[in-house]
N, C-alpha and C positions, 0 to 999 in steps of 0.2 A: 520593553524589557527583554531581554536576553536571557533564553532558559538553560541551564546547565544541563547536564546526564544525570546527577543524584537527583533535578527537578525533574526529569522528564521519567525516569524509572519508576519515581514515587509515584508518578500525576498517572502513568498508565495503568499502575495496578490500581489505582482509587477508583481511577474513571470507570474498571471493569468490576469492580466493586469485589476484588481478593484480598482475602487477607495477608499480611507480611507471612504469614507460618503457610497458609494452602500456597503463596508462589514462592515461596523457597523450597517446600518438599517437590513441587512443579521441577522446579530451576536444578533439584539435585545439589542445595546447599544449604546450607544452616540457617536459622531466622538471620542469629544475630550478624552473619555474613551480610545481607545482603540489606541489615535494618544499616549497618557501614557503608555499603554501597550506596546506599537512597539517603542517607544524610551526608556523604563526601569524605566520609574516613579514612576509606579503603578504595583505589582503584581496580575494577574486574581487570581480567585477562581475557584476551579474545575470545576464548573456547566460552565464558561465561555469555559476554555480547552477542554471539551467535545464537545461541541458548536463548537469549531475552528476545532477540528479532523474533524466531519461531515463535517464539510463546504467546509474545505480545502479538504480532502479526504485523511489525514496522519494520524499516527499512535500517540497518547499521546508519546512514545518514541521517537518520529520522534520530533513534537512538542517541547519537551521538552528536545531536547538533547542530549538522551540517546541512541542514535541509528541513524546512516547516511541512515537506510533502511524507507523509506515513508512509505510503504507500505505492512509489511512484511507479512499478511495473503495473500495479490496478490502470492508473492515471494510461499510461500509456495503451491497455489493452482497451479501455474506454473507447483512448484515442482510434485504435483502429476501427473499432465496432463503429462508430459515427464515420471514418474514412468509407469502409466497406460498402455501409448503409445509401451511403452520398453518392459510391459507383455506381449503387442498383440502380436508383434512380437516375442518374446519367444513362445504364445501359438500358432499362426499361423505356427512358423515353425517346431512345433512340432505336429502340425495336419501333416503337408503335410511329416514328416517321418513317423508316421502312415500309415496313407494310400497308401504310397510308400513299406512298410514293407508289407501292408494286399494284394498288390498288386502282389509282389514279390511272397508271401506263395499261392497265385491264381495258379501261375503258376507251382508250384511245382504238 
């Protein structure tokens, strides 16, 4: 099933366990604004969407639909930390044949 924006606005404040009144005083709008917004009444305007990405901590994609990834700059910084991680060990084990090599021609 295919989650809408009024689904996905409502699911994030539930999941963080906020009330409709503590995220719209957050959000800088009225309850009943944004009890419209989470049932499909009213569609936000950008400057709102931006406002909810902050708050909530998702992506406009996420937000809006366009993507089941919340998050996808986290996703990517991961990404590098395991890239990074993956060089050490490449360049670690390529020190210690090095020095196994300068070790070996020692002995010669």
């Amino acid at each position: 099933m295919e989650r809408s924006f009024p689904e996905t606005l409502s699911a994030l404040r539930r999941e963080r366990n906020i009330s409709q009144r503590a995220a719209a005083a957050d959000l800088n709008i009225s309850q009943a604004l944004l009890s419209h917004y989470e049932n499909g009444v009213r569609e936000p305007g950008l400057s709102f969407v931006c406002r909810a990405c902050d708050y909530y901590g998702v992506s406009a994609d996420y937000l809006l639909c366009r993507s089941d990834n919340t998050n996808p700059v986290h996703n990517i910084a991961a990404m590098t930390v395991d890239f990074l991680d993956n060089m050490q060990q490449i360049l670690d084990k390529a020190r210690q044949e090095v020095k196994q090599l300068s070790t070996e021609e020692d002995k010669i």
